[in-house]
C-alpha positions in Angstrom: 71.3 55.0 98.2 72.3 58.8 98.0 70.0 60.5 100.3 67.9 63.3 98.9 68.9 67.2 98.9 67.8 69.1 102.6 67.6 72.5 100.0 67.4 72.7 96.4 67.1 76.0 94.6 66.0 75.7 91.1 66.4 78.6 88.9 66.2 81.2 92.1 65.7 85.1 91.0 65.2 87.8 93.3 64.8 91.8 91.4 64.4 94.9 93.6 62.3 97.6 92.6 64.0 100.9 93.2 63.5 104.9 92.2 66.2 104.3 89.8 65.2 100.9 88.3 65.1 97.6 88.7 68.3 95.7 90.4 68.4 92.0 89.1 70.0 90.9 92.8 70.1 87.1 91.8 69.5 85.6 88.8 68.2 82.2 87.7 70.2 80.0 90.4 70.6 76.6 91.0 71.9 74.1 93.4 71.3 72.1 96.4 72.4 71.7 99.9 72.9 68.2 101.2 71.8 66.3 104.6 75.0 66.8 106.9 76.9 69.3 104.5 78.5 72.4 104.8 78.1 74.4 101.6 80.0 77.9 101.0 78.4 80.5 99.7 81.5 82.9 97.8 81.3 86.3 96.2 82.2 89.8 96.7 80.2 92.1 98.4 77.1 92.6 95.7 77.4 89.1 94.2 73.8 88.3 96.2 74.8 86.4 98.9 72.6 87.4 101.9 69.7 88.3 99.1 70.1 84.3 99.0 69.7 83.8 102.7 66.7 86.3 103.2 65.0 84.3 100.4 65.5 81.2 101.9 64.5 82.3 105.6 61.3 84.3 104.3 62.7 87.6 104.8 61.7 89.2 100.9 57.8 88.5 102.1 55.0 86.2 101.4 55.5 84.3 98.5 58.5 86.2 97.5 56.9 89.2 97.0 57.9 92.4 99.5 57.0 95.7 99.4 59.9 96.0 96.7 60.8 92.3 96.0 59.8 89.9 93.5 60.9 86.5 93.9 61.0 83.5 91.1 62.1 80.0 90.6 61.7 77.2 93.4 63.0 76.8 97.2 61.9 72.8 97.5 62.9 72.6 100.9 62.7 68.8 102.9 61.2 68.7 106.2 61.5 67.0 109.1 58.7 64.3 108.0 60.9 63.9 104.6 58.4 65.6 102.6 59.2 68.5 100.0 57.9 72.2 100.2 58.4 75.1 98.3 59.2 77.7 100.8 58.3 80.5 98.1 54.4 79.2 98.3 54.1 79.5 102.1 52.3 82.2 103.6 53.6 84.3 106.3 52.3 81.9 108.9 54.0 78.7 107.6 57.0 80.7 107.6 57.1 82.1 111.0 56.1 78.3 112.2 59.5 77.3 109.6 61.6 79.6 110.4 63.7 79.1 113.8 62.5 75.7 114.5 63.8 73.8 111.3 65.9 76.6 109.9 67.8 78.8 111.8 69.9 81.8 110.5 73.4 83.5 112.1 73.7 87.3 110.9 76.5 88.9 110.4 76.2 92.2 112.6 74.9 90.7 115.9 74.5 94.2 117.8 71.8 94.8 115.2 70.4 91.4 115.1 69.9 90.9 119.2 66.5 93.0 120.7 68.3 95.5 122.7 65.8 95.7 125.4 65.7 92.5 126.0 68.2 90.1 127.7 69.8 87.3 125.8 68.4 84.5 128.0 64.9 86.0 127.2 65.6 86.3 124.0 66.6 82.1 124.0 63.5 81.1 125.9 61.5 83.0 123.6 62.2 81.0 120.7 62.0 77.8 122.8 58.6 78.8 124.0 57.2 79.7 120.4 58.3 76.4 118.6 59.1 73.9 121.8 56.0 74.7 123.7 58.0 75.2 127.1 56.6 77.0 130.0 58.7 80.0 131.0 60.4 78.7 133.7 61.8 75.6 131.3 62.5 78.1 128.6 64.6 79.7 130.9 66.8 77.1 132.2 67.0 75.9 128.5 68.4 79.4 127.5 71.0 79.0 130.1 71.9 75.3 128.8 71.8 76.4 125.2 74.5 79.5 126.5 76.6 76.5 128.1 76.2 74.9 124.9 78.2 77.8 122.8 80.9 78.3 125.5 79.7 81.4 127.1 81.4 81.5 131.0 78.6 81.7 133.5 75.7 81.4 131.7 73.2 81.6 134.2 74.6 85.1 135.0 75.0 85.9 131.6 71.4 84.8 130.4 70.7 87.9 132.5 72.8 90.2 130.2 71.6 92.9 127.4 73.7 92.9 124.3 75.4 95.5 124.7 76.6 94.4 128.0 78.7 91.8 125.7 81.9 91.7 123.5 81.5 91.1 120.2 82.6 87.6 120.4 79.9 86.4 123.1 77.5 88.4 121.5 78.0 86.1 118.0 77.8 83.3 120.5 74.4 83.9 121.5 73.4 84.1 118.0 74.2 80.6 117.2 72.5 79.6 120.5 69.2 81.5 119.2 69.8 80.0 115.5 70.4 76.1 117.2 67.7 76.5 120.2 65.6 74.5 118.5 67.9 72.2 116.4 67.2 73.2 112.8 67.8 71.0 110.1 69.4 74.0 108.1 71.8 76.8 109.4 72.3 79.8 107.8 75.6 81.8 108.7 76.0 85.1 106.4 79.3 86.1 106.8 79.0 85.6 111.2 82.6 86.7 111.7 83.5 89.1 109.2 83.6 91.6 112.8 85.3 89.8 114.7 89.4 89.8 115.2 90.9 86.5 113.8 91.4 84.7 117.5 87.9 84.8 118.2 86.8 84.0 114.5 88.7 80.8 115.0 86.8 80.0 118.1 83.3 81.2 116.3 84.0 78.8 113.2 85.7 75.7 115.7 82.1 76.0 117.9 79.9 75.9 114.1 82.2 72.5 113.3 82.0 70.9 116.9 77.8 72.1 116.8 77.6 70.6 112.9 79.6 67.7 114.2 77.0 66.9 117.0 73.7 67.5 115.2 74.5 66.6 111.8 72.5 69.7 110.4 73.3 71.0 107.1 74.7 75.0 107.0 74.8 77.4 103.9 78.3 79.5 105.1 77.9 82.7 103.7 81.5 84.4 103.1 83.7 86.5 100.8 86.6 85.0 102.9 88.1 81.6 100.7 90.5 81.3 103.9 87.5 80.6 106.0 85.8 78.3 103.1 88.9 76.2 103.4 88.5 75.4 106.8 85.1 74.8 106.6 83.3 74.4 103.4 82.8 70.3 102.3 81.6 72.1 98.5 81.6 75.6 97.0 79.0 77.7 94.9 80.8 80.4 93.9 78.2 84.5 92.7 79.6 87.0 90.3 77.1 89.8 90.3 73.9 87.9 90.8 75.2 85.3 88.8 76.1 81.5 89.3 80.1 80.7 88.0 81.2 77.6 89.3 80.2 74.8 91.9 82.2 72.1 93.3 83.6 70.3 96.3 86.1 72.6 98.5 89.0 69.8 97.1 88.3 70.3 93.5 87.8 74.3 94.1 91.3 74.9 95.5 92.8 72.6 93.5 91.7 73.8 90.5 89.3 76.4 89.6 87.8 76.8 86.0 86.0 80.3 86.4 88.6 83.0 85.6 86.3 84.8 88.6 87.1 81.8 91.1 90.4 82.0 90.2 91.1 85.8 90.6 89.2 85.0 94.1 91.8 82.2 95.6 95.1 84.3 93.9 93.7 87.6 96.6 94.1 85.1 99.2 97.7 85.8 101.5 99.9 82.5 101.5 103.0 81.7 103.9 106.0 81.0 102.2 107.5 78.4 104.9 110.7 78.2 103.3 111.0 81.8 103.7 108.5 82.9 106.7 107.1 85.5 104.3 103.9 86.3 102.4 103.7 85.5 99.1 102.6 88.3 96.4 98.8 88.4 96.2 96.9 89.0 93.1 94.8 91.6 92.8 91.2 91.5 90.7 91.4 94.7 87.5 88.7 96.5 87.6 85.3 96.6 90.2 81.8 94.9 90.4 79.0 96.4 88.1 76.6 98.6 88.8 73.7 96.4 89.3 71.5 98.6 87.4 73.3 97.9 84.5 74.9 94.8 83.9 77.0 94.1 81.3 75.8 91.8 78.1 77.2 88.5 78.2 79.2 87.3 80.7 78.9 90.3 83.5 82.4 89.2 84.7 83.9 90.2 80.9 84.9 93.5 81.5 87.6 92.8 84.4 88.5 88.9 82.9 91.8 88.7 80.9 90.8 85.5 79.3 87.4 87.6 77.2 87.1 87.5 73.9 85.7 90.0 72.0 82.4 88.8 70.1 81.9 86.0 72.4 81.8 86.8 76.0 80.1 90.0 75.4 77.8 88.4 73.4 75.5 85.4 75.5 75.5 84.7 79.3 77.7 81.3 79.2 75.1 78.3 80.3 76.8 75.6 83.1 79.0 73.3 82.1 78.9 70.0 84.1 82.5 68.0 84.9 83.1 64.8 86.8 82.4 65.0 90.2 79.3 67.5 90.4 81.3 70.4 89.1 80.3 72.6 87.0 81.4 76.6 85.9 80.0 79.2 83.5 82.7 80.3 81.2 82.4 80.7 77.2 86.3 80.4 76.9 87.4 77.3 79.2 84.5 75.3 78.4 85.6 75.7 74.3 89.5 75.0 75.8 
């Protein structure tokens, strides 16, 4: 027997309220996030990514409505006792009890993320004395084992250190160690090594895998990066401007997209030619994202998509078309092919 979806977001909207108007951010999406799975978040900058994530950990406020956020739809999200909440219908104190014990989040700019006056081992043991009930001096020692935990060299010693008294790299390290101290069932990562040179983003994403690998918690990767997805994803939900355009597992992605969008996405990623030690050309996207303010009718990725036709894709937003396999994609054209 299948076992039920950890995260399943039904018809998820998030709109900003701004001096100019209102930003439709996400719009009306849909899909779930399995027990033990790794599920990629893809889009360009804009596509609503992170506005994703901060629904999910509670960061738009109480019931999905911030000072300049309205949030719709449904976050049905399964706890530890196997029964179903919808995180949009918590108040703020069921969040901050939710948040960091069963789901834990990796930002993507860590210098802004870590307290700055405060060392990273305090930092640790604060989370581990908020939603593990340690005393201080367990919390401590804790912190140091969770820093052993990520790889960091002398933790003990480091536990002492401020932020900015680490590279990048470590600092990113201590993230994860704050995101797993209490073993959440769900781990966020929006876009945690986009910073980082490539050596150390291959030791960032080897330490998620080898983590993943030893709790079996599920994580949403958040990324713009289909080289990273590759090496990590198990199945892929790709955004186009607040939109959903095409789900499916990493295999079926690569091997062959039906969105014109996902498509224009994997041919901008570099390949080695072995046979001639070169890089192969890369295709490059026409055109840029729309102004969120004013989306285009239709399809929004239309205007840059050489398969458009006129009186059709400017005409309707596609619905979903479901394939074999749990795929499914948004396109007028290829779902009439």
């Amino acid at each position: 027997m299948t076992a039920p979806p950890l995260l399943q977001l039904r018809d998820l909207s998030v709109d900003f309220s701004t001096d100019m108007g209102i930003v439709h951010a996400v719009d009306r999406v849909s899909f779930d996030i399995g027990t033990d799975e790794i599920v990629a978040l893809v889009g360009e900058s804009g596509s609503g990514k992170s506005v994703i994530a901060q629904a999910i950990m509670g960061l738009l406020g109480v019931g999905g409505a911030g000072r300049n956020a309205r949030t719709s739809g449904q976050l049905r999200f399964r706890g530890r006792d196997g029964a179903a909440i919808d995180l949009l219908t918590l108040d703020a104190e069921e969040r901050r009890r939710l948040r960091g014990r069963d789901i834990g989040m990796v930002f993507q700019e860590p210098m802004t993320a870590l307290n700055p006056v405060l060392t990273v081992g305090e930092q640790i043991a604060e989370l581990l004395r908020v939603h593990a009930g340690l005393t201080r001096a367990q919390a401590a020692a804790e912190a140091v084992a969770r820093l052993a935990e990520v790889g960091i060299a002398a933790p003990a010693e480091r536990a002492k250190s401020y932020p900015h008294q680490m590279s990048g790299g470590m600092r990113q390290r201590v993230l994860i160690a704050i995101a797993m101290a209490c073993q959440p069932l769900l781990l966020i990562a929006d876009e945690p090594t986009t910073a980082l040179d490539v050596t150390v983003q291959a030791q960032i994403l080897e330490l998620m895998r080898t983590l993943k690998r030893r709790t079996r918690m599920s994580v949403l990767f958040i990324t713009h990066d289909f080289g990273i997805v590759a090496e990590l994803a198990d199945r892929v939900v790709v955004l186009y401007a607040g939109r959903m355009v095409e789900e499916g597992s990493a295999t079926d992605i690569f091997a062959s997209p039906r969105h014109p969008y996902t498509e224009g996405l994997l041919g901008a990623v570099p390949r080695l030619d072995l046979a001639s030690d070169t890089i192969g050309a890369v295709a490059i996207l026409p055109g840029t994202a729309p102004d969120p303010l004013a989306f285009p009718a239709g399809c929004r990725f239309h205007p840059r998509c050489t398969h458009a036709r006129p009186g059709l894709c400017d005409g309707k937003a596609p619905a979903m078309t479901a394939l074999a396999g749990a795929r499914r994609f948004a396109c007028h054209v290829r779902a009439s092919a």
